[in-house]
N, C-alpha and C positions, 0 to 999 in steps of 0.2 A: 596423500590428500584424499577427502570423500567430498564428494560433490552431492550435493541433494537440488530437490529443484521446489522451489517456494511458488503456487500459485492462488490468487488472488481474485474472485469472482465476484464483479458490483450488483450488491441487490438490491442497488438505487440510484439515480444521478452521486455522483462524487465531483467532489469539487477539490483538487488532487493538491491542486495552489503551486503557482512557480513564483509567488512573490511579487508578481510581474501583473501591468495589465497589459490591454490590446490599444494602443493608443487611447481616443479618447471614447472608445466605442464599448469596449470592456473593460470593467474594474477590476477584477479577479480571475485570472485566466489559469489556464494548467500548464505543462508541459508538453511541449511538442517535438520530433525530430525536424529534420529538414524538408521529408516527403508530407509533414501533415498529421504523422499518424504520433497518437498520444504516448505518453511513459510515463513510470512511477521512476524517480528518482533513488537511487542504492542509498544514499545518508536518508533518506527519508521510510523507507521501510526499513532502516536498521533503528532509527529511532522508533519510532512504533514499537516492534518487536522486542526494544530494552524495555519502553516503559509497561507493556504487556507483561514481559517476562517481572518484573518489579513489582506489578499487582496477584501476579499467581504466585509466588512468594510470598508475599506477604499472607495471603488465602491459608498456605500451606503453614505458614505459622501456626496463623491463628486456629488453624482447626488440629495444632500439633504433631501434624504428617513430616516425618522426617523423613525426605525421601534424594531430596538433592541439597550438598553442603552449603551453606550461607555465603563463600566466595564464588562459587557458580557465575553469577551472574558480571563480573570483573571479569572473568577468566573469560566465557564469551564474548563481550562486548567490549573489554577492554575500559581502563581509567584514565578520566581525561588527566591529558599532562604526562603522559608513560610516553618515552621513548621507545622503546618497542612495541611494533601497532599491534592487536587484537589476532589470533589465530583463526579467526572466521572473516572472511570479506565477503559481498554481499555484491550482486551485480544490480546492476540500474531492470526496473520490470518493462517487458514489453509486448503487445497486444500477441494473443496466440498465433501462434504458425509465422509470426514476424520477418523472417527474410524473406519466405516468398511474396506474402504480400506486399513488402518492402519493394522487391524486387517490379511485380507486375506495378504497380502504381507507380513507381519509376519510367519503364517504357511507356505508359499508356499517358502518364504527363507529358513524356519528352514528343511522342506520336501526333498526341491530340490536344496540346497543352490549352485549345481556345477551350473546350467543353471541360478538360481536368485538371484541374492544380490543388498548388496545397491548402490553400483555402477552403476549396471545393472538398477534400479528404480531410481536413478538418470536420466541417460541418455533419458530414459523414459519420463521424465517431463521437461529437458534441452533440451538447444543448444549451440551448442560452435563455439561460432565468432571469429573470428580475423582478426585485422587495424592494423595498420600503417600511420603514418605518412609521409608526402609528403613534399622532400626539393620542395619550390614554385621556387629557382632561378635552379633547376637542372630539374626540375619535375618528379624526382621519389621518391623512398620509401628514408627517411633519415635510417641512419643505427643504427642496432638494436635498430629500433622504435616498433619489430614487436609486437605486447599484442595478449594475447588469453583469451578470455572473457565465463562464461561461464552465460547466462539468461534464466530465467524459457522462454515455449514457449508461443505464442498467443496463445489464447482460454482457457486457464487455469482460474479460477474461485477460490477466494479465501473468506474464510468467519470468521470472528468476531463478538465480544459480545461487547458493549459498556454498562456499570451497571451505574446506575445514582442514586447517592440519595439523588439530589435537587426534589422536585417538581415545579421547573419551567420551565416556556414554552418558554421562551427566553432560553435556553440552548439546548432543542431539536429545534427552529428555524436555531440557530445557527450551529446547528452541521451540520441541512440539508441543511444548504448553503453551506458550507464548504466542506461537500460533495460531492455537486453536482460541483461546481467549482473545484474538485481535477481532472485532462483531462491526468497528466502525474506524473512519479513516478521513483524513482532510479537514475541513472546516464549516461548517451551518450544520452541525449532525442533529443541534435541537431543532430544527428546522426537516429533518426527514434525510436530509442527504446524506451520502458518505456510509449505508448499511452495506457493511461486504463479509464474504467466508473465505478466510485462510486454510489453507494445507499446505503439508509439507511431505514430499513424495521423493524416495529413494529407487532410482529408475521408475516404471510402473506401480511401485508397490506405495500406494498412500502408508507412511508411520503412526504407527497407532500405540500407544500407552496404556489406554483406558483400561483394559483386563489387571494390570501390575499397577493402577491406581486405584481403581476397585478393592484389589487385593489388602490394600495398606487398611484403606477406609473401615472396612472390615476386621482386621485386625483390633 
């Protein structure tokens, strides 16, 4: 089995989406643990990263770089309706340094729950937006258009495990294209939100391709 670690850094509010609102207070909310603090979803940066991995494919068609096989992308991410699951799983992302903070916001709730709860570490790691919609022939707000959205903020750092147990090297190529091509995430992206930078790092060592994509280019 190789383990690599996928991390994810917002370079703008994201709005992550759990499907779900906040009663009738928030329309569009994200994912939360039980202490407050936010998470990216495992099926949802696995989707991402197929349909990234799908658009850098197709790139490498189109510019006729034959560099990873056409089933590649199956053999990672696996086919819906296959009984046998995929040889890559993918863990749920969770803010940096996670259990310890986990850990201290756990006592300091249970300690001083009047000043901290999960609310309160919510707010902490959110923001809460709200649009509207614009009649074009009247040029104001259409009514009750108005959404309140709530997204993790910029600068937030989020970190996963990717387990692998192909030994093939077309699978970590593919992943670190896929990765590197993921630039946005969630939902209002025309709207500014959701700008983020993928990496994909084996122990310390960020994976890097680009010199042996270079090389092809040149070819």
């Amino acid at each position: 089995m190789r383990s690599l670690t996928i991390r994810i850094d917002l370079i703008s509010p994201t709005l992550i989406g759990s499907g779900t609102g906040f009663g009738s207070i928030i329309d569009s909310d994200i994912v939360f643990d039980e202490t407050g603090i936010p998470s990216i979803p495992s099926k949802r940066i696995k989707g991402l990263l197929r349909d990234s991995a799908h658009e850098m494919m197709d790139a490498l068609s189109a510019a006729k770089i034959k560099w990873l096989s056409p089933e590649i992308i199956e053999q990672t991410f696996g086919r819906p309706g296959d009984e046998k699951p995929a040889p890559v799983y993918f863990s749920d992302l969770t803010i940096k340094d996670y259990e310890s903070v986990k850990k201290w916001l756990d006592y300091l709730s249970k300690e001083f729950n009047t000043y901290i709860n999960s609310h309160g570490i919510m707010n902490f790691f959110t923001e809460i937006r709200q649009q509207t919609s614009i009649d074009e022939t009247k040029g104001t707000a259409e009514e009750h258009s108005l959404r309140t959205l709530r997204t993790a903020k910029k600068g937030l750092t989020f970190i996963g495990t990717i387990d692998i147990e192909t030994d093939s090297e077309e699978t970590i190529k593919l992943l670190f294209l896929a990765a590197k091509n993921l630039r946005h995430m969630g939902t209002k992206r025309t709207r500014g939100y959701g700008a983020v930078r993928c990496s994909l790092l084996e122990g310390d060592r960020e994976i890097d391709y680009f010199s042996e994509l270079e090389g092809l280019c040149r070819a």
